[in-house]
N, C-alpha and C positions, 0 to 999 in steps of 0.2 A: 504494500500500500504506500503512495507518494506520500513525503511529508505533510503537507498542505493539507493532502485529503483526510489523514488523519486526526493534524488536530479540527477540522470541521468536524468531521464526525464524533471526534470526544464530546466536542462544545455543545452536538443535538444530542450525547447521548447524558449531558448536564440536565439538556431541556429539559428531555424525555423522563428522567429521576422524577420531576417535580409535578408530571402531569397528573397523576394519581390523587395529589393532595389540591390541585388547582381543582378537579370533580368533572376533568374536562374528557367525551368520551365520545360525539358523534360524527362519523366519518363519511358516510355517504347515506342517500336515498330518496324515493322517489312515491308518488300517493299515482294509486291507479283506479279505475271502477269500473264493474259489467253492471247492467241490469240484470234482473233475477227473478221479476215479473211480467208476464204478457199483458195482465190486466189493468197495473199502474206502473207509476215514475218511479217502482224501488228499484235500489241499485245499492249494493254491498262496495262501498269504499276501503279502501286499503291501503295503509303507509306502511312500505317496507324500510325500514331503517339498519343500516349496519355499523356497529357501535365497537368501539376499542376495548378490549378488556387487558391489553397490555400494562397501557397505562390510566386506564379509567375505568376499571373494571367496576369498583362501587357507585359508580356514576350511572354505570350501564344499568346494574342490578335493578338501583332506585328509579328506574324509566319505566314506571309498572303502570303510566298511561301517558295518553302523550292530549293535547287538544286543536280540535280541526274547527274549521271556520268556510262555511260555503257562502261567495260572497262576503257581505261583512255579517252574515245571522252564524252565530253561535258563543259563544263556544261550547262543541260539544265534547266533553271528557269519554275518552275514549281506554279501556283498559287492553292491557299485552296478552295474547293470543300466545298459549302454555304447549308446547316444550318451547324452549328457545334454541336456536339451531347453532352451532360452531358451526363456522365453515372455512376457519384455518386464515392463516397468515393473524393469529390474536385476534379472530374477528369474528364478532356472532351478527346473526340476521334475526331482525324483532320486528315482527308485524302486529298492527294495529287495525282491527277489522270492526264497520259497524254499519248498520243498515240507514240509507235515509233514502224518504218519498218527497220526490219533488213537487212543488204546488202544481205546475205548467212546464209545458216548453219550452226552451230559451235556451240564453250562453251563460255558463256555471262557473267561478274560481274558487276550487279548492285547493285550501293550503291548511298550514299545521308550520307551527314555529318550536323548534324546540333547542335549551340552554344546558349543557353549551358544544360547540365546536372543537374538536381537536384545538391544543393553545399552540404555537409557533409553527403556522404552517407560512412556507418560507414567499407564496406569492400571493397571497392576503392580509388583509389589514383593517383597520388602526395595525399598532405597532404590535406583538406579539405576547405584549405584558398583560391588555386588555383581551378577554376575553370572546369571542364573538358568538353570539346563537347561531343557529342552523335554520334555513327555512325553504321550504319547496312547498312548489304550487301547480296544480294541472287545470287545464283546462277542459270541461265538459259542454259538449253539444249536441240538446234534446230537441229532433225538427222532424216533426211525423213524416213532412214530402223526404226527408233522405233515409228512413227506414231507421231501424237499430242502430245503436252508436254505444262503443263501448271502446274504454282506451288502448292501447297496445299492452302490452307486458313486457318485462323486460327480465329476462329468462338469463342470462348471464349477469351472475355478480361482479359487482366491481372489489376485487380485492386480489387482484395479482400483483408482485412487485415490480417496479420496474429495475435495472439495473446500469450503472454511470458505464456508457461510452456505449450501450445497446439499446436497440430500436425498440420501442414501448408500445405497442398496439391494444388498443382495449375496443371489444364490441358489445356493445349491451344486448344483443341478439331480441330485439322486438319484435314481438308478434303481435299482428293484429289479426284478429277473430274473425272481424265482419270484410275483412278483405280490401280495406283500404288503403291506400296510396298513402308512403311512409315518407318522411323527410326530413335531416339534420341539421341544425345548425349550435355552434357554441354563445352560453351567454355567460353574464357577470353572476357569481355566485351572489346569495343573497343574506339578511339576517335580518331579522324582527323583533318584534316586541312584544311582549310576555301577556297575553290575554289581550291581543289585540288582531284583527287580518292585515297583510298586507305588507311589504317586505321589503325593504332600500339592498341597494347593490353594495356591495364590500370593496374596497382598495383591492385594487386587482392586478395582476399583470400574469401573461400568458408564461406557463412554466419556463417554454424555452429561454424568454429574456433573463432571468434569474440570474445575478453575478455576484463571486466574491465582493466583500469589502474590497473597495480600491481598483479592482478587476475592470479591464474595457473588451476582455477577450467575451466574444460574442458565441462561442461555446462551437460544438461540431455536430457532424453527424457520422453514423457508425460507421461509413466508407469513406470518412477525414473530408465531407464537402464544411464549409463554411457559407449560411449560418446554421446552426441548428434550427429543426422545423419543428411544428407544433400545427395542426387543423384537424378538420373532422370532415369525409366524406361526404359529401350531402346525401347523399344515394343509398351508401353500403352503411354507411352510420361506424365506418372503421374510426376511430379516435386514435391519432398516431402521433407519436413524439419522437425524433428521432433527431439527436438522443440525449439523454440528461446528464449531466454532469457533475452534479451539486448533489450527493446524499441529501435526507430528509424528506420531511412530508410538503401535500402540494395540493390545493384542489382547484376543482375546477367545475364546468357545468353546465350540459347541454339540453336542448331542446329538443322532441321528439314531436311530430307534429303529425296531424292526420288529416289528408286529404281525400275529397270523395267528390267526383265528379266535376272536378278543377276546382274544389270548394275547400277550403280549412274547414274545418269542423273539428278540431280540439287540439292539444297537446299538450306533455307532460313533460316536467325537469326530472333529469336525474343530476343534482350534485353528490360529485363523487371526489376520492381521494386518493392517491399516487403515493405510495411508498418509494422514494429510490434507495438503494444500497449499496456501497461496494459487493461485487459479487466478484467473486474467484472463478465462477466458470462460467461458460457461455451457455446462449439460450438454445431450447433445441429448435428443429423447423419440421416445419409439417410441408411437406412435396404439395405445390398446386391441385387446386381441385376445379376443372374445367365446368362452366354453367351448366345446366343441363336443359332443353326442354323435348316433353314427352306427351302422347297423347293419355286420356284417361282412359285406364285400363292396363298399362304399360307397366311391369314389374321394374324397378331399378337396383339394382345392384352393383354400387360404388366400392372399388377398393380404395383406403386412405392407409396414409404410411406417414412415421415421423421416422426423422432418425435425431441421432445426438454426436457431436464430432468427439466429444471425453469420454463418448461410452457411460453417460449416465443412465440409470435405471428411469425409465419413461413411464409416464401416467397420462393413458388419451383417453378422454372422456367427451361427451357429445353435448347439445341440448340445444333444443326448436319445439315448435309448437307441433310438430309433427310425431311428438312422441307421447304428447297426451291427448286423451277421449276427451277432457273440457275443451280442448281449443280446436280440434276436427274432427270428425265425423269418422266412426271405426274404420279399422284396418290402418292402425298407425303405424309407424315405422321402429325397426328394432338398428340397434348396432351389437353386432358380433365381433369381438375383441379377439384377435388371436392369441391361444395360450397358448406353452409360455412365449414371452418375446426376450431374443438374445439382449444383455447389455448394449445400449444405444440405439436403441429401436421399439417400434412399435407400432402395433396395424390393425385393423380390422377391417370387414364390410357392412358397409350400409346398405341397409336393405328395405323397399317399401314396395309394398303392391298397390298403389294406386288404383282406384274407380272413380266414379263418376261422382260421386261424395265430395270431391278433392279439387273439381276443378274452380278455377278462379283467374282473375284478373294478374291478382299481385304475384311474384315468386314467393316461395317459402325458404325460408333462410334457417339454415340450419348448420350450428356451430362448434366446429372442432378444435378442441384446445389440449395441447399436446405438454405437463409439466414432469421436469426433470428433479432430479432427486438423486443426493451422491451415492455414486456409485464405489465400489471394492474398493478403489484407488483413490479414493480422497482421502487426504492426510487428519483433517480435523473437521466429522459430519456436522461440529455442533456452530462452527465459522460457514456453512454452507449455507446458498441462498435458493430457493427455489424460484425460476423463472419460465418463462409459459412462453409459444407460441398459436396465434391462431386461424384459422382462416374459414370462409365463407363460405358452404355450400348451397349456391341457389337455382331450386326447381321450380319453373314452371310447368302446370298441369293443364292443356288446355283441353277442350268438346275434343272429341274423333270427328274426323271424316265423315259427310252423309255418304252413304255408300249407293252405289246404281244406280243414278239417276239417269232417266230415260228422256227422252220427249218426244213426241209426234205430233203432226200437223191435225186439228179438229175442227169440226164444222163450229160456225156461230154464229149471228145474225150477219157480222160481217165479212164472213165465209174466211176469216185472219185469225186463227187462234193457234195457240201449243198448250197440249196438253203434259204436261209434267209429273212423274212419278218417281218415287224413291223408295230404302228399305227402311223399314218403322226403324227409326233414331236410338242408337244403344244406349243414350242418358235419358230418362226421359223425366229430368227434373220440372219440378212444379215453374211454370212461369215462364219455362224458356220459349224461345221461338225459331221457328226453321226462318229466314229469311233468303228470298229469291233474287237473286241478281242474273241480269242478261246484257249483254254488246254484242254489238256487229261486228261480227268476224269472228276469227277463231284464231286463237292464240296458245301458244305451247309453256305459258306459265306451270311451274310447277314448287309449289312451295314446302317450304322444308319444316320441320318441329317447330319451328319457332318463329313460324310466319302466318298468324292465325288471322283470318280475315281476308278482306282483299284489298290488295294495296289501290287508294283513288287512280292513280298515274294507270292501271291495265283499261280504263275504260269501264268500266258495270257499273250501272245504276239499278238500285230497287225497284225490282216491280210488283213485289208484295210480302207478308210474309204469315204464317200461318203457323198455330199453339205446336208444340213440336211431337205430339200425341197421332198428328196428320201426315199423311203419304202422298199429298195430291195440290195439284195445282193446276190450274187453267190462266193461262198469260193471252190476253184479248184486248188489244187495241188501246192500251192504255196511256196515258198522255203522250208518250211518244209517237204511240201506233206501230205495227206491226208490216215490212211492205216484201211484196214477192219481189223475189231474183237474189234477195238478202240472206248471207248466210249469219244465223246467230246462235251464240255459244252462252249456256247457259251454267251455274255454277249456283251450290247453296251454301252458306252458314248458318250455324245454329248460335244466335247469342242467349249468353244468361243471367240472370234476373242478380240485381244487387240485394242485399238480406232483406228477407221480410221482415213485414211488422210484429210477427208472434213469432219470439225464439225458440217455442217448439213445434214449429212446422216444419215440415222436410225439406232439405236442402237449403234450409235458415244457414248454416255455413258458407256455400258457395259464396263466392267472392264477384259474380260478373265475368264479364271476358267473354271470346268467341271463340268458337271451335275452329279446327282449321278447315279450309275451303275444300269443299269438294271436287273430283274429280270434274272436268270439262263435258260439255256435251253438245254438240253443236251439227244443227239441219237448218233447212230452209223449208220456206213454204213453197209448195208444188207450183210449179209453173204452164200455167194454160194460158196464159195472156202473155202478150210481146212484153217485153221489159225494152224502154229510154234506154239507149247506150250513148248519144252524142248529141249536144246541142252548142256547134263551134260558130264561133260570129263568123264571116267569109266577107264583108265588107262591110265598114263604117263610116253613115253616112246620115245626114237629119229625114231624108227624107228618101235614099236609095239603099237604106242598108239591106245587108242577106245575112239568113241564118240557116245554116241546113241540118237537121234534124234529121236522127238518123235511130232505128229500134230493132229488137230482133223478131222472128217469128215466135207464135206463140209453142212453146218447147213443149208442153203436155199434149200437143193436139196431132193426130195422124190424119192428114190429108185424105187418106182410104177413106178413112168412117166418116166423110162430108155429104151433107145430101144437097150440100149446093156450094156457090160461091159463098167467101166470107169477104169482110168489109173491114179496113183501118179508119175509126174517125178521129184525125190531130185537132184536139185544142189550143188556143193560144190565151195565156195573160200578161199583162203587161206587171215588170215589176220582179224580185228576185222572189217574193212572197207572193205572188198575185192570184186572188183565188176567183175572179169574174172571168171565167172560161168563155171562150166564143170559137165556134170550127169555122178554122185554116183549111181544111182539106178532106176529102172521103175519096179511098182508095180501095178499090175492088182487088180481089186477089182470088187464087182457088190454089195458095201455097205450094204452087209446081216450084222446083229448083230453077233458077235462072229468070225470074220476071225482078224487075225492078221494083218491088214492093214496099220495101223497106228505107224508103228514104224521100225527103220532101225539103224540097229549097224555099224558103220562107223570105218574098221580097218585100221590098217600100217598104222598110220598118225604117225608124229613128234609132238606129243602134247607137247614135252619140249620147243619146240623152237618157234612153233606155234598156234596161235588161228584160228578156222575156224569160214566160214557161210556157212550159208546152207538157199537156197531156195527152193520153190516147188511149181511146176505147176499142176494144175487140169485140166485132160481133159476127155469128155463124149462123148457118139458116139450119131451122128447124119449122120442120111441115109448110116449105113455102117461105118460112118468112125469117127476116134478119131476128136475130135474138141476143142481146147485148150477153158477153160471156165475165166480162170480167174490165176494168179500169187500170191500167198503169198506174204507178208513182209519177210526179210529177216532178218535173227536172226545168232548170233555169240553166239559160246562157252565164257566161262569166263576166264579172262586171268588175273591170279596172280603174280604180279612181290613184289622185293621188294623196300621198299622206305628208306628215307632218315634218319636214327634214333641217339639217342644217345648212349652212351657208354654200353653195355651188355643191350641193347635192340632190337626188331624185328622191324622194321615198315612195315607194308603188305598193300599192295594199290592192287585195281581190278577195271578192267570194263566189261564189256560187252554192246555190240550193237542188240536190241532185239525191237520187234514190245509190248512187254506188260512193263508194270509199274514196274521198281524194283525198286522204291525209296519209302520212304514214308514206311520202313518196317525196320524189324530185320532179318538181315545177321548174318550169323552162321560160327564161324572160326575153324577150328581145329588143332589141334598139334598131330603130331606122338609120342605115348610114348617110351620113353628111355628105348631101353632095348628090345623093342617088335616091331621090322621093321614089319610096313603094317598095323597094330592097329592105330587107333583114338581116340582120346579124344575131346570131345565139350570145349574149353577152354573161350568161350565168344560169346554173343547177342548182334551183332552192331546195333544201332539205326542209322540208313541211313536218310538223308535227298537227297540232290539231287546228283548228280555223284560224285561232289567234295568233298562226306565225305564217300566214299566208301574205308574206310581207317582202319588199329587199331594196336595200339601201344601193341606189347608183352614182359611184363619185365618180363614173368615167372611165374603170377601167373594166376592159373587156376581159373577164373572169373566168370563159368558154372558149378555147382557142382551138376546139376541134374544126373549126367554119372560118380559120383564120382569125386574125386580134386584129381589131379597130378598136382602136384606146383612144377618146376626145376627152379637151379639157371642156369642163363644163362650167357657160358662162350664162349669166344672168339676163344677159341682153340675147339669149339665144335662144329658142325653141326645140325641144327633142321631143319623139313618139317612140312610143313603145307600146307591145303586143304581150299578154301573158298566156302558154300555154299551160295548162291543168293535165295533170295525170293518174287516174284514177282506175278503179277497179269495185266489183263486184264481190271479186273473192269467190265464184262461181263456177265452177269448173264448165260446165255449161253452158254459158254464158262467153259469145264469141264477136267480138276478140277480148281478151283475158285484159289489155292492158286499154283501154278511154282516154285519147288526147282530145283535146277541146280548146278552144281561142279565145278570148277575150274579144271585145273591141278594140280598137287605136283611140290611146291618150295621144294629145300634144302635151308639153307643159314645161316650163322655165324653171330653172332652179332656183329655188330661194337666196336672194343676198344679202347676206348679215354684217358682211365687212364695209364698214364706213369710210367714205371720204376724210383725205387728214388737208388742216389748214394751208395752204403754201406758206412757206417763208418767201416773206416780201422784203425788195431790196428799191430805195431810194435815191435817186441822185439830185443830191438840190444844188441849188446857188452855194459857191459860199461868194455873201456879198464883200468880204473883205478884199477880196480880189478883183472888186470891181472900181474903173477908173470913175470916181467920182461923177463926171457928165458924161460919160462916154454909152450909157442907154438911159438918158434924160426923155428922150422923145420916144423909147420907145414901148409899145401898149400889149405886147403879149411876150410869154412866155413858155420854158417847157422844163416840165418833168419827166426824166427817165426812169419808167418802173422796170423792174424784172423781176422772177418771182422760180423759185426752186419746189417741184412736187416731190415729200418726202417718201422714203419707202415703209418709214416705221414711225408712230407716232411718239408722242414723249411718255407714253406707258409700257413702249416698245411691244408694241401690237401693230400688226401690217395695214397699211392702209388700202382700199383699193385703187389701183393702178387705171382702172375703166371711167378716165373723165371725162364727162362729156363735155365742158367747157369751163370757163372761168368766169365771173361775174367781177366785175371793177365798180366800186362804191369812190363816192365822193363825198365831202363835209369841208366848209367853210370853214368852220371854228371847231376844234375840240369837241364840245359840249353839243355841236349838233349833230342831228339824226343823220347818218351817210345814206345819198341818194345812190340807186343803179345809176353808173357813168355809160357801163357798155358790156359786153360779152366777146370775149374772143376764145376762139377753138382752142383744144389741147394740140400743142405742136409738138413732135418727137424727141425737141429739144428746147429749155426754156428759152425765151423771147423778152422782146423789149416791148414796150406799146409808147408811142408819141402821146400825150396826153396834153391838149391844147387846157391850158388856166382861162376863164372868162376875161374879155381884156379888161370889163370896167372893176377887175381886182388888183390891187397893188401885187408884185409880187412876197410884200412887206408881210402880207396878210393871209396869203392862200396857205389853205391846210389841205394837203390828202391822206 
């Protein structure tokens, strides 16, 4: 042991003599509460307290009740709950349990103060002579809309030691019951007043900073970084110090908060307290434990292993909520220790069979702490220190899979339906629900243990959902609608219900959460009617434009089984949305191969100013006479506008409204070249995602160079067109041709300019009259000034000016003080200029200002 550290240690072990007779004995703990009735607001309160009996043992004894305070009503005297528990390191655990009914619902602060504190703990204050109480406080929140509400628990003590120059990890392993959303942060420890609620902060300072007398050294950490750290996980709730340096005692104090449905709804302090030691040996480590998630139903069987590098005798021990029937729903989890384990080691398996009892939103954390203990070789057991290592094992449990899900196409009023079928649901908790999601097209997503739900970005939207007791579903025309030639893929989750209002209902545990997403399923509706494949602009024009429209044969129909001709009738609306149909066209057919059936040139429109649709109805003779069979989707031209850009840039935006897939592709832009009106250039391959990036920024350069590079600079005083082609798809095997180009109309349009004109510097040449001979211009009445004037490249913010002037303006003013009239305009010339500037004769030259 270093000098130094020794006599520090004498000096606490001075303190420590005197703690006994100071009466001073409590070191950590924390007030929790379930409810305990379905009928009313009782709920069974609890302060766990863990008390010194090192050096306060009769301090401890005399704690035979403690007094709580909800809100500012009580105080109510609460008596010690018989055996009292050692649980080592000089430390017993004393809980304080008593029932209270709440009037109403509401936000609750319970606390409990009690005198006194550990005395000379080395990062709290007053100074260490005075005495401090102890006080902790939780929060309660009773709100019938969020169901049951009960605090965490905190299932690991706080009483391991830490040890100088190694890493200190403490987890208080909380569970919460109702399955809510956990979260950490550190606050000021607190102390109160003796039959009073409510509790001021103590002098505080975070362990790490801690320094000898006179000492500026900022302390380390166990791999020699500077400075020594000190935080708390938000997430995992790990509390880590790494590392101490200073022997003695320390406390400190964090907050355990509960969250439910992005809501707080309560939290609880544990103030706790940090032993450091000189310790002779090192801690041991427990090997990684990788997350785990698994469907319900799923057995797990974890191996865990500690070793020890001195070969100390190892002690690994467990605890989670998973290992008791109060906090989940049977079939809890065991850990199997291996016997015996050699010096420096030690193992077992964790084992759980999970069901459907188990699933939930949150992981279950469950905690393994591995303490050493001298081994053969250590020279003097009674100088040995026991130190721990620990680490987090977290499961998530989530739904299974729905399994078989089928679909086929069903008759309905609007002859558009799917019929849906599954195998009856393996959980079949009270509350849950199967829900239905469907998108266009079919996608090869496959998600893993730990991907429950369906991510927004794959596209599926809800199209209903049903008690999860059900195997059936019918999807019919529903705010989207349903349209033939579409192929769509349908997928289920089953979400579950957050805890009821009666804690003894079934699956009162379950925590929420979704099961993972079903296998895919994916058909279309039969096709008897043509399906829209093209609706490209072909000229752009106010009063001569052309659109040609283009559809397939109706694919369910055999020409054989006709008892007459059939008929195509094209509607048209004006507009990308336009639902005032009017026929464009009736085309006779008797669907032989090789007649030109399928296609119609649509002229004299205004394609400048408008986007069309275009529908089309299918009709076949039956007994004589036409009979309407069936209606297309209704499909829009592409409509080019331009968007909002920067300076000597284009910005080009499109839509279109169409029955097949344009996203998910490369869109093709064109530019008319300079110089050659009605010629195109490919200047770029948009990669499209969904409507909202049917967009592309043109500063000119030609980005497509398979058709040759035409790169222009783009100028404000100059007009450019451009063309946008769409490419799109069905997804349709069937469906020919597989891949939909389509046109826009012709934009013209200038690019925006943002870059400012800068002031010329002006240059003057006057008289100087000193050099004039006294009479020598007596008689004479006119004069001249020489301007010239310098256009700068960068202004005095050193920002560019633009270079594009169209001319200069020349002001004039008499006096100073008056308003400068327009003198004249002269052009920008390649090179600065001079201008004659005639002075009016009836002005002295004495007197003329420019």
């Amino acid at each position: 042991m270093r000098p130094l550290i020794r006599s520090i240690f004498f000096f606490l072990s001075l303190i420590l003599s005197v703690y006994e007779a100071r009466a001073t004995h409590v070191r950590a703990g924390e007030i929790t509460a379930k409810r305990i009735s379905s009928t009313s607001l009782t709920y069974e309160i609890t302060f766990t307290g863990y008390f010194d009996i090192q050096n306060g043992k009769p301090a401890a004894d005399a704690q035979v009740d403690v007094e709580f305070f909800i809100g500012s009503v009580g105080p109510f005297k609460v008596p010690r709950k018989m055996p009292i528990t050692d649980i080592g390191n000089n430390t017993t655990r004393n809980e304080y349990t008593f029932t209270y009914t709440f009037p109403a619902p509401g936000r609750f602060e319970i606390s409990t103060n009690l005198d006194k504190r550990n005395n000379n703990v080395l990062n709290i204050g007053p100074p260490p002579t005075q005495e401090l109480s102890f006080y902790v406080k939780s929060t309660l929140v009773i709100n019938a809309s969020l169901g049951q509400n009960r605090t965490p628990v905190l299932l690991n003590a706080p009483i391991d030691l830490a040890a100088v120059g190694q890493k200190y990890i403490h987890n208080p392993n909380a569970y919460d019951a109702d399955g809510d959303s956990l979260a950490y942060r550190l606050v000021v420890p607190q102390q109160g007043v003796p039959g009073r609620p409510g509790g001021t902060n103590v002098q505080y300072m975070d362990p790490n900073r801690v320094q000898l007398p006179g000492s500026t050294s900022p302390g380390m950490t166990e791999d020699g970084q500077i400075p020594a750290t000190f935080g708390i996980d938000a997430i995992t709730g790990d509390l880590s110090w790494d590392s101490p340096s200073i022997p003695g005692y320390y406390n400190v104090a964090f907050v355990v908060e509960e969250w439910r449905n992005g809501i707080k709804i309560g939290e609880i302090v544990r103030d706790m307290q940090i032993i450091v030691v000189e310790a002779r040996n090192d801690r041991p480590k427990l090997d990684s434990i990788p997350d785990l998630c698994v469907e319900a139903g799923t057995l797990i069987q974890q191996v865990i292993k500690a070793t020890d590098k001195n070969g100390d005798r190892l002690i690994l021990t467990t605890s989670g909520g998973v290992y008791r029937t109060d906090l989940i729903d049977p079939q809890v989890a065991q850990f199997i220790a291996n016997q015996p384990n050699p010096l420096g080691e030690a193992g077992g398996v964790f084992r759980w069979q999970t069901s459907c009892d188990h699933i939930r939103l949150e992981p279950y954390d469950v905690l393994f702490k591995v303490e050493d203990n001298a081994g053969p070789n250590f020279p003097n057991p009674s100088l040995f220190r026991k130190l721990v290592d620990i680490k987090t094992f977290r499961i998530r449990v989530y739904g299974p899979r729905p399994q078989n899900l089928q679909a086929t196409p069903t008759a309905d009023a609007s002859g558009r339906a799917f019929r849906l079928t599954w195998n009856n649901y393996q959980c079949q908790v009270p509350g849950a629900q199967v829900v239905i999601y469907r998108k266009e097209g079919c996608s090869d997503y496959q998600a893993d243990a730990c991907q429950p739900g369906l991510p927004p970005g794959l596209g599926y939207i809800e199209v209903g959902r049903v008690p999860v007791g059900t195997n059936a579903f019918v999807d019919n025309n529903n705010a989207q609608g349903l349209r033939r030639g579409v192929k769509y893929s349908y997928r289920l989750v089953v979400e579950f219900p957050r805890p009821g209002a009666n804690i003894d209902e079934p699956g009162y545990l379950n925590g929420g959460g979704s099961s993972l997403p079903s296998a895919e399923f994916c058909l279309d509706l039969p096709l008897l009617v043509p399906v829209i494949t093209n609706v490209t602009v072909d000229s752009t024009s106010t009063t001569s434009g052309i659109i040609t429209v283009k559809w397939t044969r109706p694919i369910g129909v055999d020409p054989a089984t006709l008892e007459g001709p059939s008929q195509y009738r094209l509607f048209r609306a004006t507009g990308l949305t336009g639902t005032n149909f009017t026929l464009v066209a009736t085309i006779n057919t008797t669907l032989q191969p090789g007649q030109p059936d399928t296609l119609f040139v649509d002229k004299d429109l205004n394609t400048t100013a408008n986007a069309y649709r275009y529908q089309l109805e299918y009709y076949f003779t039956q007994n004589g006479t036409l009979v309407k069979l069936d209606t297309s989707e209704p499909a829009s031209s592409v409509r080019l506008e331009q968007g909002q850009a920067q300076s000597r840039q284009v910005r080009l935006q499109w839509e279109a409204n169409v029955p097949w897939m344009n996203t998910n592709q490369r869109h093709r832009v064109y530019r008319e070249n300079p110089g050659r009106p009605g010629t195109y250039n490919q200047i770029a391959e948009v990669a499209v995602q969904g409507p909202q990036t049917f967009t592309y920024l043109d500063d000119g350069t030609d980005k497509y160079t398979a058709d040759g590079t035409v790169n222009v600079t783009l100028s404000a005083d100059s007009v450019y067109c451009y063309r946008v082609e769409t490419v799109g798809t069905y997804g349709n095997e069937r469906i020919k041709p597989a891949i939909l180009l389509n046109f826009s109309q012709k934009i013209c349009v200038a690019p925006l300019d943002t870059i400012k004109p800068c002031p010329p510097v002006l240059s003057l040449d006057t008289l100087d009259c000193s050099q004039i001979a006294p009479d020598e211009y007596c008689n004479q009445t006119t004069f001249t000034n020489n301007l010239s004037w310098v256009y700068p490249a960068k202004n005095a913010q050193g920002n560019d000016c633009d270079p594009n002037v169209v001319s200069y303006n020349i002001y004039y003013a008499r006096y100073a003080d008056e308003t400068p009239a327009l003198l004249t305009s002269v052009l920008p010339p390649p090179t600065p200029r001079q201008l004659r500037m005639l002075t009016p004769a009836s002005v002295p030259l004495r007197d003329a200002t420019t």
